[in-house]
Backbone as a printed PyTorch tensor [residue, N CA C, xyz], in Angstrom:
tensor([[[-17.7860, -36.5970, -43.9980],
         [-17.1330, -35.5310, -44.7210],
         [-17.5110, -34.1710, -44.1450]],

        [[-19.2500, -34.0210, -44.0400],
         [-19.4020, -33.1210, -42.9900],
         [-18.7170, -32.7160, -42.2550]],

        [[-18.4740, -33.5400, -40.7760],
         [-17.8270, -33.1130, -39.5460],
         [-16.9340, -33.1470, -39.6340]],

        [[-16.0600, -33.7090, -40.8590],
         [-14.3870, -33.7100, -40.9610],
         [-14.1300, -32.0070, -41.2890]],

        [[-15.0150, -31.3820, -42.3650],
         [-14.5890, -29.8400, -42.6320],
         [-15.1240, -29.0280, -41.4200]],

        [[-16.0490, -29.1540, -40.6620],
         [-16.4970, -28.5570, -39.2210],
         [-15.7290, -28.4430, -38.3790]],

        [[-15.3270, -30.2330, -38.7490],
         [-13.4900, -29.6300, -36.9630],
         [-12.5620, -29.2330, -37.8680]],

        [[-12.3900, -28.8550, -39.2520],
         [-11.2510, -27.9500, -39.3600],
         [-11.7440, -26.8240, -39.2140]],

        [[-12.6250, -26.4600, -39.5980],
         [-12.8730, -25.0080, -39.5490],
         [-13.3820, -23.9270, -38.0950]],

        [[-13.2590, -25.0520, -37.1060],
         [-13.3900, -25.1800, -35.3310],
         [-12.1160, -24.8930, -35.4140]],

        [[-11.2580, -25.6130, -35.5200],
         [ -9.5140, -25.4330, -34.8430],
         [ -8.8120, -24.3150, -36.1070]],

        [[ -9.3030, -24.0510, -36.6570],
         [ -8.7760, -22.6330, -37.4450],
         [ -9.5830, -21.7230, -36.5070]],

        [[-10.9070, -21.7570, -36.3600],
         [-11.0430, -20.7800, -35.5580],
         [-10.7410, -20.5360, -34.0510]],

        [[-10.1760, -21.5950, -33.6760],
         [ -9.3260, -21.5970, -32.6080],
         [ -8.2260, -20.8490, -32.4870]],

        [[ -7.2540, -21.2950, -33.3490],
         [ -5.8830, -20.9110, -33.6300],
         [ -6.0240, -19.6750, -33.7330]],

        [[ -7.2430, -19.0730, -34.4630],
         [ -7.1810, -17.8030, -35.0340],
         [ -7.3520, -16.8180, -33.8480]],

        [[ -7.8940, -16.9470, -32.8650],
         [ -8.5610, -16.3190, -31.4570],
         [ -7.1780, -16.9120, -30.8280]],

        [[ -6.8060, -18.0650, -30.9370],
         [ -5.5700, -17.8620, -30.0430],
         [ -4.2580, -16.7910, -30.0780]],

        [[ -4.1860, -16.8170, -31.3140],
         [ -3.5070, -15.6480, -32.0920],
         [ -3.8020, -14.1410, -31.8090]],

        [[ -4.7820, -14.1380, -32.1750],
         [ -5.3930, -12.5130, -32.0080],
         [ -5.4490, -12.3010, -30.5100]],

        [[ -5.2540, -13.2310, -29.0650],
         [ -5.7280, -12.7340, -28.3650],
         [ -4.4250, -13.1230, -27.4210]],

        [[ -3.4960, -13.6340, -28.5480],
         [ -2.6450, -13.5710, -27.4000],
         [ -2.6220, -14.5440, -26.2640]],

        [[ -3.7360, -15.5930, -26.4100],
         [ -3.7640, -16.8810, -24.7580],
         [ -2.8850, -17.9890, -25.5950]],

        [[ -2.0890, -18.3140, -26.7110],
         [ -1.5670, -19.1760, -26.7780],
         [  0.1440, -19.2330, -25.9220]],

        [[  0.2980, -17.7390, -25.7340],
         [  1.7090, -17.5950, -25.3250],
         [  1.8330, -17.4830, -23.8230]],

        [[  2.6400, -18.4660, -22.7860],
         [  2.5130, -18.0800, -21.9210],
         [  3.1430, -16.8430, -21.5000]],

        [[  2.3360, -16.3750, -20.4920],
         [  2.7330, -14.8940, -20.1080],
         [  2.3130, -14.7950, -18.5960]],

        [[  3.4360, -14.3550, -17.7670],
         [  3.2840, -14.1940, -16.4510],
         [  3.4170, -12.9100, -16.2560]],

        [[  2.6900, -12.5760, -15.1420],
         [  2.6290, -10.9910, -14.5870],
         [  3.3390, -11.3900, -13.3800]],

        [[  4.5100, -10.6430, -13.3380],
         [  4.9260, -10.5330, -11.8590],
         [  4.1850,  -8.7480, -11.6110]],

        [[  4.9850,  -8.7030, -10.0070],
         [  4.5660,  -7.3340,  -9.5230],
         [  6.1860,  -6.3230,  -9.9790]],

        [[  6.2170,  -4.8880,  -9.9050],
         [  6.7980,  -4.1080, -10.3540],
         [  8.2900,  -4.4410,  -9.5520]],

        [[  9.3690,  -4.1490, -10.0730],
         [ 10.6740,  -3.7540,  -9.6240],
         [ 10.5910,  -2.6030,  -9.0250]],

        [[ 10.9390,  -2.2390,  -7.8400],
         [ 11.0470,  -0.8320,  -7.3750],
         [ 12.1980,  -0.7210,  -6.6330]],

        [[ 12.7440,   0.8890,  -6.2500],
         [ 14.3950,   0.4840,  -4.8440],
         [ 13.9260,   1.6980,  -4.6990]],

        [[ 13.8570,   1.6830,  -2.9930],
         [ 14.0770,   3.4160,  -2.2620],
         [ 15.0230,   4.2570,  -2.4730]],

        [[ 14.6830,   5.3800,  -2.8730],
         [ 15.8220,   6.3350,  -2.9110],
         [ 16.3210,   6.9360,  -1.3260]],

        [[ 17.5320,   7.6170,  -1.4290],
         [ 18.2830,   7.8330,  -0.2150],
         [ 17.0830,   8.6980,   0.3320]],

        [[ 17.1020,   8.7710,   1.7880],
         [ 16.4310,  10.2780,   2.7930],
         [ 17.1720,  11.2060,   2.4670]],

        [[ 16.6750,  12.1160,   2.4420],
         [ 17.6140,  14.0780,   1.6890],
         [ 16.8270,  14.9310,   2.6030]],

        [[ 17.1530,  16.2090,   2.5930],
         [ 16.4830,  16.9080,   3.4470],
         [ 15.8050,  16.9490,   4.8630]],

        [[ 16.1390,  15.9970,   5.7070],
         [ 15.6270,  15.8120,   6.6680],
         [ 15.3680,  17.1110,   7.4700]],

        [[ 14.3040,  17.4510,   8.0850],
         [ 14.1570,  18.5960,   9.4080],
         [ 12.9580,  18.1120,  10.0910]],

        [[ 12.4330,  19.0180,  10.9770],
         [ 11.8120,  18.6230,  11.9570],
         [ 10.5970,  18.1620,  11.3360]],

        [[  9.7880,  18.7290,  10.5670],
         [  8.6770,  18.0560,  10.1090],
         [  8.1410,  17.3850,   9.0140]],

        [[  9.4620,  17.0840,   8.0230],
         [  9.6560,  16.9840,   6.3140],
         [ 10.9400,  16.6980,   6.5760]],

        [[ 11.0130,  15.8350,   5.1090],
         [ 11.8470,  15.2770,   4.7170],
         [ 11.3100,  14.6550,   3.2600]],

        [[ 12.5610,  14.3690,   2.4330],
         [ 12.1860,  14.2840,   0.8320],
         [ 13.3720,  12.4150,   0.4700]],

        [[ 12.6610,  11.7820,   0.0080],
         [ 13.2060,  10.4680,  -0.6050],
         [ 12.4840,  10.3060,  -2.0610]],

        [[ 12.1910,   8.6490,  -2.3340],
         [ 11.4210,   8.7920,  -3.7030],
         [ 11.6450,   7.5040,  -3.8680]],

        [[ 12.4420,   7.0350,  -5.0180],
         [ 12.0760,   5.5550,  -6.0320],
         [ 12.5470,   6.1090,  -6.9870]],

        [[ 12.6900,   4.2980,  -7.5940],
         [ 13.1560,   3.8990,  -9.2410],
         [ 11.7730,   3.2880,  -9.5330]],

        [[ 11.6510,   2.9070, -10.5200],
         [ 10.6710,   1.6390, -10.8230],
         [ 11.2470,   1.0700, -12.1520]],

        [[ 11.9080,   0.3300, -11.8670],
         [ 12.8370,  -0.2260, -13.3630],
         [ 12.2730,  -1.0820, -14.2130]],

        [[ 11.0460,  -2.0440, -13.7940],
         [ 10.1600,  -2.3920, -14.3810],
         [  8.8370,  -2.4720, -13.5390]],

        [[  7.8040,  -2.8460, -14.8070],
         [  6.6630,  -2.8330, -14.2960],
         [  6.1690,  -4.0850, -14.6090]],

        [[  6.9790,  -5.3430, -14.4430],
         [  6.4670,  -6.7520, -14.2000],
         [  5.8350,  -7.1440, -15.1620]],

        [[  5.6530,  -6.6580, -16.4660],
         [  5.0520,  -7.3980, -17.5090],
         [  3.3710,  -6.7790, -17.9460]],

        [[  3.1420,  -6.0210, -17.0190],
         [  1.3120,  -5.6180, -16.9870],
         [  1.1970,  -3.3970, -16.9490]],

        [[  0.6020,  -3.3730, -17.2550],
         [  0.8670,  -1.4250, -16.9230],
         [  0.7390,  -1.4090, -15.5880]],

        [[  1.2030,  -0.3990, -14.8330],
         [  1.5220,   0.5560, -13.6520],
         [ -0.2170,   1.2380, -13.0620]],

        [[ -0.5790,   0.5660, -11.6800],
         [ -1.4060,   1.2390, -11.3620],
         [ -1.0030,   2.4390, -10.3850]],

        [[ -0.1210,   2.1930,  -9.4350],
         [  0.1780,   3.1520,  -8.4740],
         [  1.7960,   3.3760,  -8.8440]],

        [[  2.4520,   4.0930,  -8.1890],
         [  3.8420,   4.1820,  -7.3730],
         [  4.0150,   5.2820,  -6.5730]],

        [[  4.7430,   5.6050,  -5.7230],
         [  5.1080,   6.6260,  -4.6130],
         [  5.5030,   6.3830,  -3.4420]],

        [[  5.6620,   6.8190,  -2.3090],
         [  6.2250,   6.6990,  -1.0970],
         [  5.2450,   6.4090,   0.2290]],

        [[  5.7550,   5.1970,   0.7080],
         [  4.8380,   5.2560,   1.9850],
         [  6.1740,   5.1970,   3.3570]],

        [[  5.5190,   5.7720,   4.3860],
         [  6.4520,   5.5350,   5.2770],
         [  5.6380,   5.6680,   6.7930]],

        [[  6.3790,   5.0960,   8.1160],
         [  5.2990,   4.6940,   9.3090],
         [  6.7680,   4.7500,  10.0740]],

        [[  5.8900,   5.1180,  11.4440],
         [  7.1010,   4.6770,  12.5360],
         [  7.4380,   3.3000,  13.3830]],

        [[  6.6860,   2.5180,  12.1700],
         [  7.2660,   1.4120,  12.4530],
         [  7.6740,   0.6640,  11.0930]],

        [[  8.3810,  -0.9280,  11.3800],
         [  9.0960,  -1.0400,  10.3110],
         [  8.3080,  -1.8260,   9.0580]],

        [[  8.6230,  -1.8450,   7.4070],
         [  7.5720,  -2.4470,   6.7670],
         [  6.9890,  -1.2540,   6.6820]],

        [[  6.6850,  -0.5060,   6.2150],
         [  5.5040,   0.7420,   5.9650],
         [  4.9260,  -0.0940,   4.9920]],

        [[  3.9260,   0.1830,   4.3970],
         [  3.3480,  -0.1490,   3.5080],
         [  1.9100,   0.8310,   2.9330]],

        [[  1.1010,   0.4990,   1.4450],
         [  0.6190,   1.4630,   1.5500],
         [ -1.1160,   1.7290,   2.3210]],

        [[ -0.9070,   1.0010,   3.6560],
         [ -1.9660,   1.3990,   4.6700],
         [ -1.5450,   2.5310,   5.8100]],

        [[ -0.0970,   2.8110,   5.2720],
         [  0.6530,   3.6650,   6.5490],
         [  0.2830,   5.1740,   5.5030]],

        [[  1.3040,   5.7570,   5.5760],
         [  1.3240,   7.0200,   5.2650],
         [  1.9190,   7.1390,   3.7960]],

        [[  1.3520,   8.1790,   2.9500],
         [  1.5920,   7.6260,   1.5880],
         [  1.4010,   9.2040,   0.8020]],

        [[  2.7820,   8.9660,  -0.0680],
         [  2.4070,   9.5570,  -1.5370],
         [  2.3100,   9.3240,  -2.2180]],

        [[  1.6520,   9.7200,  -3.0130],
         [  1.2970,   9.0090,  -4.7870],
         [  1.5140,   9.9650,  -5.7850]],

        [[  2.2000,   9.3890,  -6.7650],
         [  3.4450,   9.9060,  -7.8190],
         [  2.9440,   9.6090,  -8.9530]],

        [[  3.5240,  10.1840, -10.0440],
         [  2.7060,   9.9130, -11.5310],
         [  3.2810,   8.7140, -11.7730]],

        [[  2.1140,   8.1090, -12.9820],
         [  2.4110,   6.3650, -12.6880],
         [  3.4570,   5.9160, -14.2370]],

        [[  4.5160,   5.8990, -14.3440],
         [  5.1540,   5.7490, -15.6900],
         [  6.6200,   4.7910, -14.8610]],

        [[  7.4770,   3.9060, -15.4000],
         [  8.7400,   3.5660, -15.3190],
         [  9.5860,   4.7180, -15.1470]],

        [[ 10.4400,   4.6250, -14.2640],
         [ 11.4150,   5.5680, -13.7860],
         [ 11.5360,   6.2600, -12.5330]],

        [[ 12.6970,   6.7030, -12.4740],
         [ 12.9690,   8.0090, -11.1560],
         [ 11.9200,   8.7300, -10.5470]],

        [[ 11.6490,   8.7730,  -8.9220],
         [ 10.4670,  10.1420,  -8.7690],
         [ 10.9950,  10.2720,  -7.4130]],

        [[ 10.7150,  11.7280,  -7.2230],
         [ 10.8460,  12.0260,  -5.8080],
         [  9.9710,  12.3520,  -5.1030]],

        [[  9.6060,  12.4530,  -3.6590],
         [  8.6830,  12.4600,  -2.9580],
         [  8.8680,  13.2040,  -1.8130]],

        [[  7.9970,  14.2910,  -1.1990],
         [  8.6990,  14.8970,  -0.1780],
         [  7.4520,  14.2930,   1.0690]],

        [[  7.5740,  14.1330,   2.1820],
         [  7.1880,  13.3500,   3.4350],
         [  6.3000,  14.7980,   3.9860]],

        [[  5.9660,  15.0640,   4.6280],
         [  4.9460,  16.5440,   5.4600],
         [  4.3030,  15.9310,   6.8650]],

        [[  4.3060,  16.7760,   7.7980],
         [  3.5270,  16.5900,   8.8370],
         [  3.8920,  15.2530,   9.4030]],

        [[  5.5340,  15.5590,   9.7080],
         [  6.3710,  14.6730,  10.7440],
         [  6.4470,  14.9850,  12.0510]],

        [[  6.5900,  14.0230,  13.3540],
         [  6.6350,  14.2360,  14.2980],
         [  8.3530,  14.9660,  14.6600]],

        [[  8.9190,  15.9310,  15.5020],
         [  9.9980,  15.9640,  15.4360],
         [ 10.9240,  15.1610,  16.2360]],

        [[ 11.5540,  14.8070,  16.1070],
         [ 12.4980,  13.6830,  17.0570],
         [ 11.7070,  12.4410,  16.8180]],

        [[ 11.6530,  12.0140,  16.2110],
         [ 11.1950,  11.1850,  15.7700],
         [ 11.7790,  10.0640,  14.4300]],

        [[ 11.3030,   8.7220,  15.0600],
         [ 12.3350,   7.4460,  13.9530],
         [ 11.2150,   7.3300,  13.0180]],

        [[ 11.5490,   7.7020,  11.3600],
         [ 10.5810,   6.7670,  10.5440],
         [ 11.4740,   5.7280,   9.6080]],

        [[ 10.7820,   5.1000,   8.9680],
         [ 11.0640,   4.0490,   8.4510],
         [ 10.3900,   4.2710,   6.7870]],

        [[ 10.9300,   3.7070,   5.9020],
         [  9.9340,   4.4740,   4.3260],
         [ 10.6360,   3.1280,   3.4180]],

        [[  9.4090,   3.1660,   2.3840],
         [  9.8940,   2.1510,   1.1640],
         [  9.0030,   3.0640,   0.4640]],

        [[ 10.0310,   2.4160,  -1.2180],
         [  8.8050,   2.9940,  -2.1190],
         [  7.9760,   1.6940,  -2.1650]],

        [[  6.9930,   1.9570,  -2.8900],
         [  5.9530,   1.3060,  -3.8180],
         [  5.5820,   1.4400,  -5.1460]],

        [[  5.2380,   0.3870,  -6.1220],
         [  4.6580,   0.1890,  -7.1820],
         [  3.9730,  -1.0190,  -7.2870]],

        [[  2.5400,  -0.8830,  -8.1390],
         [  1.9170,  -2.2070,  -7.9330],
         [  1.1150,  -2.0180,  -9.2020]],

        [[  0.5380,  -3.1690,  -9.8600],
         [  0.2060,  -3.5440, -11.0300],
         [ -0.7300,  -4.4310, -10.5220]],

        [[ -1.9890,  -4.9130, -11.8000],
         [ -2.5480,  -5.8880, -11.4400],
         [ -1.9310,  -7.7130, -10.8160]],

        [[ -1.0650,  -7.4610, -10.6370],
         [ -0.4230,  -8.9370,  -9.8450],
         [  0.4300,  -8.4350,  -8.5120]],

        [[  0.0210,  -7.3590,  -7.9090],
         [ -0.0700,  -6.7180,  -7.1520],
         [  1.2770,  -5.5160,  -6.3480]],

        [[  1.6520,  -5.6440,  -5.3510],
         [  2.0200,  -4.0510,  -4.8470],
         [  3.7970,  -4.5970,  -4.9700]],

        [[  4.6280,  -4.1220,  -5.2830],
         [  5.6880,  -4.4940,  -4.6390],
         [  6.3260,  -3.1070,  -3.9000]],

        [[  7.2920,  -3.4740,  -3.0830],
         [  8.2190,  -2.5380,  -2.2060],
         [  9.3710,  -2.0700,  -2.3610]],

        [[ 10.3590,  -1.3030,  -2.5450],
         [ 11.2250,  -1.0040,  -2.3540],
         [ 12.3980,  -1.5320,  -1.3090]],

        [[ 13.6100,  -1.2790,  -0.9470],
         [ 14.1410,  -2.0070,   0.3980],
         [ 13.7940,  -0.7020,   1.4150]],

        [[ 13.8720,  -0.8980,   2.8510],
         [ 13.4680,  -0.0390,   3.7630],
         [ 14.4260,   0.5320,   3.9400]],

        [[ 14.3010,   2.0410,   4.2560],
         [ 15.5680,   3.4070,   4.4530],
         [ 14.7770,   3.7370,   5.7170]],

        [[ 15.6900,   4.4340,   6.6900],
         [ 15.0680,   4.7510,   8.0040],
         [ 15.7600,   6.3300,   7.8420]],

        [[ 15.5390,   6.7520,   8.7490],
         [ 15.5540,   8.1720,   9.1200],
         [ 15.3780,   9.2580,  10.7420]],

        [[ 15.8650,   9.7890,  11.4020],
         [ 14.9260,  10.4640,  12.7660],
         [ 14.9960,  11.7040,  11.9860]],

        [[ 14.1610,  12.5990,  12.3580],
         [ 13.6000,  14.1940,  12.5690],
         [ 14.5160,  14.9290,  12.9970]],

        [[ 14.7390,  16.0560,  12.9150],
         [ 15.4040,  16.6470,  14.0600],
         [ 14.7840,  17.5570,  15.0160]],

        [[ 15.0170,  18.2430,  15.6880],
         [ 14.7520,  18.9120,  16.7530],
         [ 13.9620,  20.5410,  16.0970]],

        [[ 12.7760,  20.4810,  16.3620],
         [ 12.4160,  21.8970,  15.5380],
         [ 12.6070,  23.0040,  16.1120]]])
């Protein structure tokens, strides 16, 4: 009779922590939705693009902003801005471009289940 009221009062307190904590429901974290915004402003040493971030995969927002490299795939070990971190629209302006020159840019956003990308927009410089 003992251990019969012990394991109920074990699996109530189970249920009850499962409840409160939320591990009974499955829940997946993907990484963020993001899409590059168009290149604008292009000149010889600057140029201005940005991002959406339409979701943030289920988990809060650690980063988002612009990375871009002169080669393709930028990512954020290349060259990078960082933007306030909330769902939505942002723009980003690029600095200290080579002139005549091809870059390549995605946005970024990443969450604890990690970084995602934007699609890649390319761009050249013009002549300063």
């Amino acid at each position: 009779m003992k251990s019969t009221i012990i394991k109920i009062i074990l699996i109530a307190f189970l249920a009850m922590v499962c409840i409160v904590n939320n591990a009974c429901k499955k829940h997946s974290i993907k990484v963020p939705t993001v899409s590059t915004a168009d290149i604008t402003a292009i000149a010889a040493t600057t140029a201005d693009s940005g991002g959406d971030v339409t979701n943030d995969g289920g988990e809060t927002l650690i980063s988002r902003g612009l990375c871009w490299s002169t080669h393709h795939n930028p990512t954020i070990a290349d060259y990078c801005n960082y933007e306030a971190i909330h769902i939505g629209t942002f723009y980003s302006g690029m600095k200290n471009l080579m002139p005549l020159t091809h870059y390549y840019v995605r946005a970024f956003a990443s969450n604890s289940a990690g970084v995602a990308y934007g699609d890649e927009k390319s761009f050249t410089t013009v002549v300063q």
